[in-house]
SEMIVO-994789 format. One record per residue (C-alpha): chain; x, y, z; residue in three letters; residue number from 1. Coordinates in steps of 0.001 Angstrom, whole numbers, plus 500000, padded with zeros to 6 digits. Example, Ala and Ser with C-alpha at 12.3 -4.5 7.8 and 13.67 -1.06 7.14 Angstrom:
<recs>
+-----+--------+--------+--------+------+-----+
! mol !      X !      Y !      Z ! type ! seq !
+-----+--------+--------+--------+------+-----+
!   A ! 512300 ! 495500 ! 507800 !  Ala !   1 !
!   A ! 513670 ! 498940 ! 507140 !  Ser !   2 !
+-----+--------+--------+--------+------+-----+
</recs>
This chain:
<recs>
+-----+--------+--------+--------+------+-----+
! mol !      X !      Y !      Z ! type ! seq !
+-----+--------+--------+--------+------+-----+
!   A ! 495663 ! 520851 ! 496815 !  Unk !   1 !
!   A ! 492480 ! 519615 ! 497911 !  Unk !   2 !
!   A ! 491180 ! 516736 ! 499884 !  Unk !   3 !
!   A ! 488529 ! 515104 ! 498651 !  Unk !   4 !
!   A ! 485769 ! 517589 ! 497898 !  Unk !   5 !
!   A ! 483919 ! 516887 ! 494726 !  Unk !   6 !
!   A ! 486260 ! 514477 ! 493639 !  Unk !   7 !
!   A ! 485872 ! 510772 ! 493304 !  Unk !   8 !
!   A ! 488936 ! 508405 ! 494221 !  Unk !   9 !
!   A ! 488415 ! 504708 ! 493773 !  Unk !  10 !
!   A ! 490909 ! 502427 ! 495606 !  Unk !  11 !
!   A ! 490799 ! 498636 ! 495520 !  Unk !  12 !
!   A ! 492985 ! 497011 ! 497902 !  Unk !  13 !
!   A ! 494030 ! 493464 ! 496540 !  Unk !  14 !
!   A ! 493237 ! 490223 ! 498356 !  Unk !  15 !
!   A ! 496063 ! 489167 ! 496277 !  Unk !  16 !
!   A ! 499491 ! 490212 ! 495312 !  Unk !  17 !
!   A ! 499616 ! 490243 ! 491962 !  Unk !  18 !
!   A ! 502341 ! 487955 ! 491589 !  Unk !  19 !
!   A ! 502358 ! 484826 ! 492188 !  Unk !  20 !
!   A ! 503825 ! 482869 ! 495150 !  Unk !  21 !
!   A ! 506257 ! 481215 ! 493062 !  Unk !  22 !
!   A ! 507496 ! 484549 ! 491773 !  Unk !  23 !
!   A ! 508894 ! 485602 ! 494808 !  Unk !  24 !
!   A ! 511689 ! 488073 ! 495206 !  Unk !  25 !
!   A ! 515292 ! 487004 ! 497161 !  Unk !  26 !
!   A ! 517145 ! 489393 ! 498795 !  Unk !  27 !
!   A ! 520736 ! 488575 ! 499499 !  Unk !  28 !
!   A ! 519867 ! 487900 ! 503079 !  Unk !  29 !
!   A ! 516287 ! 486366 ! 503532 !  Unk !  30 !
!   A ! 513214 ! 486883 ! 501427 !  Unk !  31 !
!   A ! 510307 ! 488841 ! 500625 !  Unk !  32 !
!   A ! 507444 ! 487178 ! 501121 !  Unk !  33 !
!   A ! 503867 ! 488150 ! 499401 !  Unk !  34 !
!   A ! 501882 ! 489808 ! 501815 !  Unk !  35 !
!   A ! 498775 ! 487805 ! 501296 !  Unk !  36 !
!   A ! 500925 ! 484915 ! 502132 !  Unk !  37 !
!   A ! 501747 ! 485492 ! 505545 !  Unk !  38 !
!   A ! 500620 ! 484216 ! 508673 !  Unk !  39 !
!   A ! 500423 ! 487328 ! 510596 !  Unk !  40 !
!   A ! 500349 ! 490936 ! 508664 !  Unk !  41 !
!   A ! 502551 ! 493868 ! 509506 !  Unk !  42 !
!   A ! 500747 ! 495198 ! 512289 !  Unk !  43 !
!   A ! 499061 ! 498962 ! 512242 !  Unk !  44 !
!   A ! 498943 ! 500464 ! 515337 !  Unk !  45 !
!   A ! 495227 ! 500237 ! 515795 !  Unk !  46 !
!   A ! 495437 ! 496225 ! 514953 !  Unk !  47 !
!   A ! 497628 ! 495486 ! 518416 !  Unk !  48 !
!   A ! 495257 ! 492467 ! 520033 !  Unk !  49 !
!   A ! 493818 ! 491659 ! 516985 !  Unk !  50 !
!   A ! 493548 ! 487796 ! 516749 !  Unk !  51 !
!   A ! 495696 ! 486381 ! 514366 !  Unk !  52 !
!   A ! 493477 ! 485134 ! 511571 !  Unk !  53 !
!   A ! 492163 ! 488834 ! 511436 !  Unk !  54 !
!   A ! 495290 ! 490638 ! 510606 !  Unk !  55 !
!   A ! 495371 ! 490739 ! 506647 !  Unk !  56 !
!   A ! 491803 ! 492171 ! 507340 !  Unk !  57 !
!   A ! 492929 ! 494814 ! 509798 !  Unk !  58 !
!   A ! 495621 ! 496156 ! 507261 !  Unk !  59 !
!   A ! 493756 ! 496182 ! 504244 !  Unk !  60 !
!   A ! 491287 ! 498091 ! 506435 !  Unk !  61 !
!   A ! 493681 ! 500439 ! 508160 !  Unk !  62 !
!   A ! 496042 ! 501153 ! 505040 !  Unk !  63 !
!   A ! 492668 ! 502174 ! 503325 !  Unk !  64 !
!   A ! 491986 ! 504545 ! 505602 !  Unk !  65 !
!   A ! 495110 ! 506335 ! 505694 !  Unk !  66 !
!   A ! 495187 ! 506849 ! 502071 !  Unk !  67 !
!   A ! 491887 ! 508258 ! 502330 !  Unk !  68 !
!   A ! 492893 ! 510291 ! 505076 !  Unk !  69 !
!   A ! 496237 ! 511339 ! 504057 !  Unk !  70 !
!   A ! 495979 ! 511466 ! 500222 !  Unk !  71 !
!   A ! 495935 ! 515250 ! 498694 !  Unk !  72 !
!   A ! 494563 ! 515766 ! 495250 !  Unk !  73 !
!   A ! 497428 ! 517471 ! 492908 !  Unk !  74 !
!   A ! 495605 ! 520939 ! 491763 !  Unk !  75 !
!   A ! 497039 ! 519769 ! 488133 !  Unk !  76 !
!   A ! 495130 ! 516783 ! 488072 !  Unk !  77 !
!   A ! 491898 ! 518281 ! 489260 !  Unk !  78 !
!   A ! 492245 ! 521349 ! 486462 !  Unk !  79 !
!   A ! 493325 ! 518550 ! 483495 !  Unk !  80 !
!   A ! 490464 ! 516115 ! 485158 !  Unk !  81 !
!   A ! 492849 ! 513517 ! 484736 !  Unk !  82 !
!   A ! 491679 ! 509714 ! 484908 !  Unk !  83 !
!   A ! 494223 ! 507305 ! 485579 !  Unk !  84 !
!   A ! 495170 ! 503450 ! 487688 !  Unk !  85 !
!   A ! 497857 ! 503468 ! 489518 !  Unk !  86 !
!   A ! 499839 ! 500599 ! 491215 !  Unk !  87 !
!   A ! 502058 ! 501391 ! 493731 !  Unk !  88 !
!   A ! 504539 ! 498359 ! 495055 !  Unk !  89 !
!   A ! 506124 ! 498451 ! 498599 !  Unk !  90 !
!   A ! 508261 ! 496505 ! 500693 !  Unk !  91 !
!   A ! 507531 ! 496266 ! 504645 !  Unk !  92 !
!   A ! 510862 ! 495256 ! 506305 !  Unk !  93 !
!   A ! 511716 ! 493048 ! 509094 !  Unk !  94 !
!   A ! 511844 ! 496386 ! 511049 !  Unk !  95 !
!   A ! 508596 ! 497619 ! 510238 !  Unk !  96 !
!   A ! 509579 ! 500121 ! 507924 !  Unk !  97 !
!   A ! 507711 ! 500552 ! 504488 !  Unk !  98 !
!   A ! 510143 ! 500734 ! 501377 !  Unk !  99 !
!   A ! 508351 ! 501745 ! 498304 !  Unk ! 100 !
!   A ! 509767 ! 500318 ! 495142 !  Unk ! 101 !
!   A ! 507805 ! 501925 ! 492606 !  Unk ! 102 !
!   A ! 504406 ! 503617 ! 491474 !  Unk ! 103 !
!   A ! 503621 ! 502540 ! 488140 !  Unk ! 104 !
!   A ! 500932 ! 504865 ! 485759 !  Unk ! 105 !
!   A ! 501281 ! 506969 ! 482828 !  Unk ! 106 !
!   A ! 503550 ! 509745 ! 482436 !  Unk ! 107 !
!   A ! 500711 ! 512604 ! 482733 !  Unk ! 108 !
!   A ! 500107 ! 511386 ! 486221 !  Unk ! 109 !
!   A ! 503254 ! 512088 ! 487696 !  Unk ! 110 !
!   A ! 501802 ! 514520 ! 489921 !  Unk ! 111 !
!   A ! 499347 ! 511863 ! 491604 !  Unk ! 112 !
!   A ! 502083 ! 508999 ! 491134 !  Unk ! 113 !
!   A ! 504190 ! 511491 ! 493709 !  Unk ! 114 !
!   A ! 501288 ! 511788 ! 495981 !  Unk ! 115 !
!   A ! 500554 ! 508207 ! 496232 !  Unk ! 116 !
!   A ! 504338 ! 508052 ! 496971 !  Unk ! 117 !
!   A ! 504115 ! 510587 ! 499839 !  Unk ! 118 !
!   A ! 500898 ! 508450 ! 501134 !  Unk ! 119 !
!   A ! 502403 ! 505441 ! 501003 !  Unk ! 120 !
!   A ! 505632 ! 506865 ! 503227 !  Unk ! 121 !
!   A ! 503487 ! 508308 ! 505558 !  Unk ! 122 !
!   A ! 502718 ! 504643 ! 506725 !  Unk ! 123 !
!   A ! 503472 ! 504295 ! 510602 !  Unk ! 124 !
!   A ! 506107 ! 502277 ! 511503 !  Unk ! 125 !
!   A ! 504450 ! 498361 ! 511651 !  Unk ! 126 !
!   A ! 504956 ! 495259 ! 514290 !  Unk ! 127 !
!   A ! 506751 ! 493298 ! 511655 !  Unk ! 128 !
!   A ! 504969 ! 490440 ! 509854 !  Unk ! 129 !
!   A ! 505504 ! 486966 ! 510917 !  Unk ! 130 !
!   A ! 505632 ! 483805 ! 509081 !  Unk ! 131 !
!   A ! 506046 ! 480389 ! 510910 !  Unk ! 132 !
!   A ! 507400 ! 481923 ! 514118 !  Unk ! 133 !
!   A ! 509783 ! 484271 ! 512214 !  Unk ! 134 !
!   A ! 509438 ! 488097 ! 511802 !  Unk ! 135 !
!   A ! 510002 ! 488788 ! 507639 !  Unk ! 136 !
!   A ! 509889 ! 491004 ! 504936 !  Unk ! 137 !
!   A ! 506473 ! 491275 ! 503312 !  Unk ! 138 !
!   A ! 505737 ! 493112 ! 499471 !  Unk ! 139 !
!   A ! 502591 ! 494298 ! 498476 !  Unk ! 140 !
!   A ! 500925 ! 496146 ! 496012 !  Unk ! 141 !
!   A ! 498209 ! 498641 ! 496090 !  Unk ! 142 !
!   A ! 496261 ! 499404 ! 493096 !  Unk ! 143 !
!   A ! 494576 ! 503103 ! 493375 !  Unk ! 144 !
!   A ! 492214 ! 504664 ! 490571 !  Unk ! 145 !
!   A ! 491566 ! 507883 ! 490389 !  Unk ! 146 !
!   A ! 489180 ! 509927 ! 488265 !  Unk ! 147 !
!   A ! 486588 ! 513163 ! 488933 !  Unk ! 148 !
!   A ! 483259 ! 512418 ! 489403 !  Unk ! 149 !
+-----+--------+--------+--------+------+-----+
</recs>
C-alpha cells in the first residue's frame, strides 16, 4: 500500500449535508442533527479555543487533513488504475465517538470503500457538538474521489 506517491486523490468536503434539514434522522432517544446545522461542530483536538463561529471551518479543515494523512492507497486499485466517488456517511455521537453508517461506491472499489472506512474510524475522539446549549448527535457525509493522475 502506498501513500500518496504519484497518485492523485481528490476530496471535496461538503458545506452541506446532502440531505436536507427536513430529512432528518430520529433515533429512539434524541436526534441526529445535520452537521452543517449545528451551532458548534464536534470539536478536533487541534480546534480547542477556537471561537465558535469558526468551528464547521476547523473540522472540515482538520478531517481533511487526516484523510490525507491517514488514507493508504489499496495496491489493487493502483495496479487496475481504478477511478471512482465515494461517499462515506457517519454519525458523531453525543460522546464524541464517530459511527460510520456506510460508504457508498461501486462494487470494484471495495478495496478503497474499506480504506475510507478505516480513515474515517481513525477519527479522534471529538468534544461533542452542541446545538442551543445541548451536546447532540451530528451526521455527515464526506464525498472522496479518487483516480491516478
Amino acid at each position: 500500500m502506498k501513500r500518496f506517491s504519484g497518485l492523485f486523490l481528490l476530496i471535496f468536503l461538503s458545506t452541506t449535508s446532502f440531505s436536507q434539514e427536513k430529512d432528518r434522522v430520529v433515533d429512539s432517544k434524541d436526534e441526529i442533527m445535520p452537521l452543517t446545522i449545528v451551532e458548534q461542530a464536534p470539536g478536533f483536538p487541534n480546534c480547542k479555543g477556537i471561537v465558535f463561529e469558526k468551528s464547521q471551518e476547523c473540522f472540515q479543515t482538520e478531517l481533511m487533513n487526516h484523510v490525507k494523512k491517514n488514507f493508504v492507497f489499496p495496491e489493487d486499485a493502483i495496479e487496475n488504475r481504478i477511478t471512482v466517488k465515494l461517499l462515506a456517511k457517519f454519525i458523531i455521537d453525543e460522546n464524541g465517538i464517530v459511527v460510520v453508517q456506510e460508504i457508498i461506491g461501486p462494487p470494484q472499489a471495495e478495496s478503497i470503500k474499506e480504506e475510507l472506512r478505516r480513515t474515517i474510524l481513525k477519527l479522534p475522539k471529538f468534544e461533542p457538538a452542541k446545538h442551543k446549549g445541548k451536546v447532540v448527535k451530528v451526521k455527515h457525509t464526506f464525498p472522496l474521489t479518487y483516480s491516478l493522475q
